[in-house]
N, C-alpha and C positions, 0 to 999 in steps of 0.2 A: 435467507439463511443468516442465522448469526453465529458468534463464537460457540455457545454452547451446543447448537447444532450442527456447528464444524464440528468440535470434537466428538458428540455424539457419534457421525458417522465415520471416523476416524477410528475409533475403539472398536466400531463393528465392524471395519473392514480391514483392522489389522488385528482383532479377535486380542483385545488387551483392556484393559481397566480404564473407565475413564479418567479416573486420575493418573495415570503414565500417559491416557493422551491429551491430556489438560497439557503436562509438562514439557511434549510434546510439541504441540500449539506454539504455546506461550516461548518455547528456547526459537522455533522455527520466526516466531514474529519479532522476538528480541535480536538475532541473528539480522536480522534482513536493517531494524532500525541501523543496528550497530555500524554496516555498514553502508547503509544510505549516509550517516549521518559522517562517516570518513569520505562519501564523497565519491566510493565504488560504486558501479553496476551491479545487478542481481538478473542473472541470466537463469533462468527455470527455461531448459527448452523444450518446447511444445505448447507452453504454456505462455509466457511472457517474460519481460526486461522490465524490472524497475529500476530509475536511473533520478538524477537531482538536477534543477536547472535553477538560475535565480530568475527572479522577477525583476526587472529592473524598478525604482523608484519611480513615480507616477503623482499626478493631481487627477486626484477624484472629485466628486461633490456630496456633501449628506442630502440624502434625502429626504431629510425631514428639514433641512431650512436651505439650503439649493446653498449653501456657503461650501466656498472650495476648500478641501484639506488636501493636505501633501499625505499619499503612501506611501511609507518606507519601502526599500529592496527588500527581498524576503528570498528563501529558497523554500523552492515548492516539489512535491516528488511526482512523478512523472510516470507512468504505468503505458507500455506497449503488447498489445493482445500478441499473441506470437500464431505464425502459422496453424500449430494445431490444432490451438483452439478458435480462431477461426472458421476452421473447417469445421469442427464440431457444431458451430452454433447456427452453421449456415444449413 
């Protein structure tokens, strides 16, 4: 499934226009960036937690000439499946 077919099923099962659920969409994924990127949790319960952690800095190697580069720290976002849907998938 992609965005268009998230929204797609989203106007048929809130019986609204797909441009109100484009809008929709796009406030609900703006929202969650916003605050991943302050650093909050995003708790949907039943569903899952998204949450922010850093990567600490690292030495890797390229693959294409085996030479070692340094990886910068990074923050990376974090997704935990939540009980319900667990259950659902199981």
């Amino acid at each position: 499934m992609n965005k268009a077919d998230l929204i797609e099923n989203v106007a048929k099962a809130a019986e609204i226009t797909k441009s109100q659920a484009s809008t929709a969409v796009d406030t609900m994924i703006a929202s969650i960036e916003k605050s991943l990127k302050k650093g909050d949790r995003i708790t949907l319960v039943g569903f899952g937690t998204f949450s922010t952690a850093v990567r600490k800095a690292r030495e890797g190697r390229n693959p294409a000439t085996g030479k070692k580069i340094k990886i910068p720290k990074k923050k990376v976002v974090r997704f935990k499946a939540g009980k319900g849907l667990v259950e659902k998938l199981n």
